[in-house]
C-alpha positions, 0 to 999 in steps of 0.5 A, spaced: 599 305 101 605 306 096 612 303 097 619 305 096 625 301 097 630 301 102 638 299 100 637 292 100 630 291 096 625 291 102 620 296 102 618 301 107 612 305 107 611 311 105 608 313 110 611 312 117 609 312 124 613 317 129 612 314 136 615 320 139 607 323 141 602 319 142 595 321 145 595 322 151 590 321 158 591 324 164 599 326 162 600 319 160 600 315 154 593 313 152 594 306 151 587 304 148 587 310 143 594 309 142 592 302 140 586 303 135 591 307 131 597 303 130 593 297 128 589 301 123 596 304 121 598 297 120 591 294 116 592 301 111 599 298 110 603 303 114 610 298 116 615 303 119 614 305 127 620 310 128 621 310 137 627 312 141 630 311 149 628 317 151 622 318 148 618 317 154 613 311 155 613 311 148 618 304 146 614 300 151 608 302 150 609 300 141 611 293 144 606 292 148 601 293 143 604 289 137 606 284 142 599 284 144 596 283 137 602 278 134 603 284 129 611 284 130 613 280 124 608 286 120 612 291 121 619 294 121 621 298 128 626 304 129 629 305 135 636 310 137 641 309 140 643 315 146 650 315 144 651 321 148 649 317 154 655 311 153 661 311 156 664 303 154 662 297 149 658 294 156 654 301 156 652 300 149 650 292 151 646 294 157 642 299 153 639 295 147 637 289 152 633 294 155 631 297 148 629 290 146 626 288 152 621 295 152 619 293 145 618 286 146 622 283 140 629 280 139 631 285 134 631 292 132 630 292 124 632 299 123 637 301 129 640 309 129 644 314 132 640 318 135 642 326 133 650 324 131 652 331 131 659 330 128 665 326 126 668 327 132 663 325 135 662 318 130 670 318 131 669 317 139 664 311 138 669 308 134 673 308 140 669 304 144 669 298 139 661 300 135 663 298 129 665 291 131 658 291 136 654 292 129 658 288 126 656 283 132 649 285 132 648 284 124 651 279 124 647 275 130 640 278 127 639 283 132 639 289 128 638 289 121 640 296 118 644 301 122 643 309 120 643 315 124 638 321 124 641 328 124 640 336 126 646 340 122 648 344 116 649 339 109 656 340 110 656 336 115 650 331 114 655 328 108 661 328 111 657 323 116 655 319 110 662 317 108 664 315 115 661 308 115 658 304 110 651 306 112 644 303 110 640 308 111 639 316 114 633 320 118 634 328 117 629 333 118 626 337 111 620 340 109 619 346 105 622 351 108 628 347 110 629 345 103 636 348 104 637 349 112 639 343 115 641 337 111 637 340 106 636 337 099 643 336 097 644 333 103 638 329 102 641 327 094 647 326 096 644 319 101 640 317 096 646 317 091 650 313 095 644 309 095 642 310 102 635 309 104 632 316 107 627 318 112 624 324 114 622 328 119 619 334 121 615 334 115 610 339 117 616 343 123 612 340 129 605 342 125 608 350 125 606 349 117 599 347 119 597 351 125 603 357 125 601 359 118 601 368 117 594 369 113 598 371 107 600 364 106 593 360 108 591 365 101 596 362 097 593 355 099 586 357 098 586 361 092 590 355 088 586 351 082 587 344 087 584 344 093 588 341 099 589 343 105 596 345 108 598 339 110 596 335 104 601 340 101 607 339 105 607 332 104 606 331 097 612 336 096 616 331 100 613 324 098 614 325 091 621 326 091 624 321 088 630 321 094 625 321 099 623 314 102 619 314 108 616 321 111 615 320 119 608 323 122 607 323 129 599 322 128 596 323 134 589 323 132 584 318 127 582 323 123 590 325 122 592 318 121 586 316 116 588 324 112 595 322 112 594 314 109 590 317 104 596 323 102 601 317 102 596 312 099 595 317 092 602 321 091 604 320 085 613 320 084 615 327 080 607 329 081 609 337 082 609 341 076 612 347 075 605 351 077 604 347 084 612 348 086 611 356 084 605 356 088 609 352 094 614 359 093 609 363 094 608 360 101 614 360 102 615 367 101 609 368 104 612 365 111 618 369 109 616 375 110 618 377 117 624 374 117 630 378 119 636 376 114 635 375 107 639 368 107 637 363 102 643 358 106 647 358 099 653 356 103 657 361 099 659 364 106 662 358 107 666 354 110 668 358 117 675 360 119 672 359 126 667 353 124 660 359 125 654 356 121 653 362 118 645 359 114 645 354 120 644 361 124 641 365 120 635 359 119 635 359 128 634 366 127 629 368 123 625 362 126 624 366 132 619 370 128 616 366 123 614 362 128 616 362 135 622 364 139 622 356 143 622 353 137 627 358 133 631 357 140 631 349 140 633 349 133 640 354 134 641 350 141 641 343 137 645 346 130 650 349 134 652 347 142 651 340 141 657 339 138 664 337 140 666 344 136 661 349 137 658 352 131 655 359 135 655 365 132 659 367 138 665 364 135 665 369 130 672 374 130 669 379 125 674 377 120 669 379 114 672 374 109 664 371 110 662 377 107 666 377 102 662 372 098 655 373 100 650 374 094 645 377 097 650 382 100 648 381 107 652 384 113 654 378 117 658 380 121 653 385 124 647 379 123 651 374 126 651 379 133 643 380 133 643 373 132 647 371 138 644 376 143 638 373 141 640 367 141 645 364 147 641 366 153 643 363 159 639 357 158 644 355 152 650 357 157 648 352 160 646 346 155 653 348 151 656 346 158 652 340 159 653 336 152 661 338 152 661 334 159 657 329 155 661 328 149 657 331 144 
């Protein structure tokens, strides 16, 4: 297994353990399944297990394992914090006790927020005293890092990154989000300020292995080096210095071992300019039912109505170069969970985005298809329900 480093020297897997799906049974986690694989993760040297509240079952039955097996001291656990759900300092109490009674643990070592959508957001914890709670629980041994995990534009991702002095951050990114979401200026940015940074999604919840147009399996076969998708997805992202540790949400042995294998042999820098070129193909493979032409640039930006334009565009073209849940899913999370609605029904038709487009797209016109597509009566309804919750 292969090791980088987190802010304070301590070294994290490069391969980690997403939680959010274990094997299930008869709709329930499969408890001796589930066991197998985390303790074969751990004897292959993986040491970050990343959980959450609201990943159901999953924080009780990750501590009921490594208790179980006297494997806690082993490992290093993840889990979020719900902040969308806190309302006072006592609220932030009740919640983690009841964290480190579902794991099993006196203490977290690596404690995020879970999706911080924004500053406001951040602001409004601040109020309710979370920087003197962290303090508090640092200093008591309770929780050794602090971080949060994100779904946004880059914009955003770094003006979170300096609103605290951070350890570490969780993003998605993976070859087709490499500039969407946080995206790699975002993911350079937190490793300029010396933060450790997680991955998720690396495989776009398996859409880059099971999703994939005919035209891009090709470019994988014809290739010189034969691996498979999903071998490619995570060496792109595993050798990029920036990247500390890459989430997987193994639900299977023959995924765990395959996955131990690509973290065990990734060299750092080890893509040269004929595997990026191939990764392009791929990619514009992928790309070839997308509705707009957006490359998330950014010239576009910033918006006088604070529309995430890329952010958008991104949504948009999921629908049809995956699915239209997912492509829904990735809208509602970039747009309506926020304290200020990004969604492209923000957009007064002012023009001044167009102005500045290289690819000459018609936003405006875009930006309206979009929003029909998108903003049905489900998203109304989520909109309305996170600005009730604070978001």
């Amino acid at each position: 297994m292969k090791y980088r480093t987190d802010k304070y020297g301590n070294s994290i897997s490069l391969l980690g353990f997403g939680c959010m799906r274990f094997p299930q049974k008869l709709g329930m986690i499969d408890m001796e399944e589930t066991e197998k694989e985390i303790m074969t993760a751990i004897e292959y040297g993986v040491n970050y297990f990343d959980t959450a509240y609201i990943y159901p079952g999953s924080e009780s039955a990750l501590g009921t394992i490594l208790h179980k097996n006297h494997v806690r001291d082993k490992v290093n656990i993840a889990t979020k914090l719900p902040h969308y759900l806190i309302k006072t300092k006592e609220g932030l109490n009740k919640m983690f006790n009841e964290e480190l009674s579902r794991l099993k643990t006196d203490h977290i070592d690596y404690y995020l927020m879970h999706m911080l959508t924004d500053v406001e957001t951040w602001q409004r914890l601040k109020q309710l005293g979370i920087v003197e709670w962290i303090e508090e629980k640092k200093a008591s041994g309770a929780i050794g890092q602090v971080g949060f995990s994100y779904h946004g534009n880059s914009d955003m991702f770094c003006k979170l990154i300096d609103a605290y002095n951070w350890d570490f951050a969780q993003i998605q990114y993976n070859y087709m989000d490499e500039h969407s979401q946080a995206g790699r200026k975002g993911l350079t940015y937190a490793h300029e300020k010396g933060l450790a940074v997680i991955i998720m999604e690396p495989l776009r919840g398996g859409k880059l292995v099971n999703r994939l147009p005919e035209e891009a399996k090709s470019v994988f076969n014809s290739y010189i080096i034969k691996r498979t998708p999903a071998q490619w997805a995570f060496r792109w992202l595993m050798s990029q210095k920036e990247v500390t540790c890459v989430l997987s949400g193994m639900n299977s042995m023959e995924m765990l071992m395959d996955n131990i294998q690509t973290a065990s042999t990734t060299e750092m820098n080890e893509f040269t300019p004929n595997d990026f070129a191939m990764i392009e193909q791929v990619k514009k493979a992928i790309n070839a039912k997308v509705k707009v032409g957006c490359t998330g640039c950014r010239y576009c930006m910033p918006c006088p109505k604070n529309v995430d334009i890329p952010g958008t565009f991104a949504a948009y073209n999921r629908l049809y170069t995956e699915s239209k849940f997912w492509g829904w899913v990735e809208y509602t999370m970039c747009t309506a969970l926020r304290k200020d609605s990004t969604a492209a029904s923000n957009c007064i038709e002012c023009g001044k985005c167009e102005l500045h487009c290289p690819q000459a797209i018609k936003i405006r016109e875009e930006l309206k298809n979009a929003r029909n597509a998108l903003e049905n009566p489900l998203y109304k309804i989520v909109r309305k329900a996170a600005t009730f919750l604070n978001f």
